[in-house]
N, C-alpha and C positions, 0 to 999 in steps of 0.2 A: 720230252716226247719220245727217249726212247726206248729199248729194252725196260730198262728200269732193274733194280737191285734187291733181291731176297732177304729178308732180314736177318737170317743166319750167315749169308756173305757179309753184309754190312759194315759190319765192325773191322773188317779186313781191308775194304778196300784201297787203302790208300798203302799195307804192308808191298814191302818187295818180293815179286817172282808168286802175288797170289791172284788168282782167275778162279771166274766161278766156276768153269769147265778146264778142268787142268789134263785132260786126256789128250794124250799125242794126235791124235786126230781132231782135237775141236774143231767145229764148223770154222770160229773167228782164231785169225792169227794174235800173235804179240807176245811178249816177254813176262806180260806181266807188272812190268815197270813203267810206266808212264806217270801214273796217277802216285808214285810214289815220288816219280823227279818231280812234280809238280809241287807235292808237298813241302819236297825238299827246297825246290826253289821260291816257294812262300814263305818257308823259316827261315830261309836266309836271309830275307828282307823284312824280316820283323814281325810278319802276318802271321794268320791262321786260314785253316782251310775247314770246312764243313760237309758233308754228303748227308742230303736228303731223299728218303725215297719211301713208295706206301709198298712198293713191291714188284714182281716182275708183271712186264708187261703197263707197267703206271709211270715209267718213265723216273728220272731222277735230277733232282737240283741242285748245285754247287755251290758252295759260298766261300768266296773268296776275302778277306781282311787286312789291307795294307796299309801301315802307318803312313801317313806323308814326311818326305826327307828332303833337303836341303839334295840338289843334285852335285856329286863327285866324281872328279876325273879319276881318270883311270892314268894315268902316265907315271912310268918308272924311268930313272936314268941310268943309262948304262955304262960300264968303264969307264969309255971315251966322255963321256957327260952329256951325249946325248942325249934324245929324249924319244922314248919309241912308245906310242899308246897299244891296248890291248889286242888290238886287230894286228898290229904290224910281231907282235911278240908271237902272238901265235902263229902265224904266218910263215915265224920263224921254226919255232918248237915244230911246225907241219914238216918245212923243209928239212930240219934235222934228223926228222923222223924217217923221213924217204932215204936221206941219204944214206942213211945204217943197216937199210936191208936193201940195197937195192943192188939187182944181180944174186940176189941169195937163192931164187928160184928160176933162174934162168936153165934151159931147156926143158924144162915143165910144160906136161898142156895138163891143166886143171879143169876140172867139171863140179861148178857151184851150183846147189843146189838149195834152193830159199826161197819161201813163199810170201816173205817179207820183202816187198820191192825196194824200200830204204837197204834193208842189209843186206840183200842182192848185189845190188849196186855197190855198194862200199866193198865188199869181198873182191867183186870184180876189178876195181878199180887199186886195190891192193895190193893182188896177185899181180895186177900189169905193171904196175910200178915195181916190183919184185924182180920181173923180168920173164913173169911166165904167159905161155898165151891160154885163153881165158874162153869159156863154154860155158853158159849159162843156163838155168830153167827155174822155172818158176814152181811144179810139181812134181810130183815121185815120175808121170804120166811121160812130160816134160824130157826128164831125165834119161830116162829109158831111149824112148827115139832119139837120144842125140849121140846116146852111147852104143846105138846100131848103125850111125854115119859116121861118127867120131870119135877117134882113139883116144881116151886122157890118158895119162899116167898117174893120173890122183881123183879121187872123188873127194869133196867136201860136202857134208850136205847138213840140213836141218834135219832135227831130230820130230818135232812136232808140226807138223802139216797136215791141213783138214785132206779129206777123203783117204788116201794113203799115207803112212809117216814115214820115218827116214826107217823103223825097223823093218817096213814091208820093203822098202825098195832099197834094202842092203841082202834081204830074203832071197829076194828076188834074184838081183845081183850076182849072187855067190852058189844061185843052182844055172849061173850061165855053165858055159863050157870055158875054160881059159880062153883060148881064140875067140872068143866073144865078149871078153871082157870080165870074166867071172873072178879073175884072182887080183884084181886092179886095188890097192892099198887104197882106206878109206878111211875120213877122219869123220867121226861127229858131232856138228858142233846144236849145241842145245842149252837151254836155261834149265835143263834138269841135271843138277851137277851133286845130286851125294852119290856117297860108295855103290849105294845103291844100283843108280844110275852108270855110273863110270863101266861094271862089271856088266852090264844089262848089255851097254853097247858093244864093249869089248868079245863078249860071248856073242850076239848076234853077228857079228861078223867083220865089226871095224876094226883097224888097229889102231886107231886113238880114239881118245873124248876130248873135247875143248869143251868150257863150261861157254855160255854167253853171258855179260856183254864181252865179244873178242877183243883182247888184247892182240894188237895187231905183231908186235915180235912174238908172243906166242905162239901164236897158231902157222903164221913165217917157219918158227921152229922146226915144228913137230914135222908141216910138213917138208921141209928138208932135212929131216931126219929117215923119213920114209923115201926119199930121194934115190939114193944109192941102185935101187931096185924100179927106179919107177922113171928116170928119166932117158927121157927121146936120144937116141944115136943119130 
């Protein structure tokens, strides 16, 4: 019953990083990639997937196809001969993760910018585990007021957000005055990741690009690379 799928999109849907409206401003958020992990995760298990649709506005139906399997543990032994199932490994690979960047961004205040409320949340939650303190928003709108109450020393932001995108409110940004924040190092991170793109950002006024999905020592990186110049005394 919903929107429903054009039949020139059709044959795409399920590819990675493709939307029918790929314009930095679309109305609807997302990456692009859902309906491809979906894919992915029905090939993995043996199935197939299908998308039915008469067109927009007629709504669209999914078919999903799974063999039936004999159910399998998941448990690996480790050195000691233990036995750690899949929840407890990652658990671990999570904590080993934390502990390789952590304090890497310490005296940082960051200003995340993402109108994706899942990737919001994870940036923030990154960055605090990094060691930096953390200012959030949801729009370019967002952004703007908090960076007229509150000093970052970095901006991160999305590149593709409806009404304003991240190139209007780096625009923006960079006709402040310094003392208002205008020369504040900016990174952009976005699912529009050719040459293309890289140089779009880089010229409007960032000093990096991060492609999405964030690799989380990545984007760690870059911005403490931009550090030297940007952190809090």
């Amino acid at each position: 019953t919903g929107q429903g799928i054009s039949a020139e999109f059709l044959p795409y849907v399920f590819d990675r990083f493709r939307q029918a409206d790929s314009s930095t401003t679309r109305r609807h958020g997302g990456l692009g990639l859902g309906l491809a992990i979906v894919r992915h995760l029905v090939e993995m298990h043996g199935g197939t997937i299908s998308v039915f649709s008469e067109g927009e506005g007629k709504g669209s139906t999914f078919s999903v196809d799974l063999p039936l399997a004999q159910r399998a543990g998941s448990s690996v032994f480790t050195e000691s001969g233990s036995i750690l199932d899949g929840a407890a490994r990652a658990g671990n690979d999570a904590a080993s993760a934390r502990a390789g960047f952590a304090g890497k961004l310490e005296g940082l205040r960051i200003l995340v910018v993402d109108d994706e409320p899942d990737a919001l949340d994870m940036l923030v939650s990154l960055f605090a585990q990094a060691g930096a303190e953390v200012a959030s928003g949801a729009s370019a709108r967002q952004a703007l007021d908090l960076l007229a109450s509150w000093s970052p020393s970095v901006i991160v932001t999305d590149v593709g957000m409806p009404g304003e995108d991240g190139y209007q409110l780096i625009g923006k940004i960079r006709s402040m005055k310094p003392e208002q924040g205008g020369d504040i190092p900016a990174v952009a991170l976005t699912a529009y990741a050719t040459a293309e793109d890289k140089a779009r950002a880089l010229s409007s006024g960032f000093q990096a690009h991060v492609a999405k999905p964030v690799e989380p020592t990545e984007i760690i990186s870059v911005i403490a690379k931009l550090a030297p110049r940007a952190r809090v005394v």
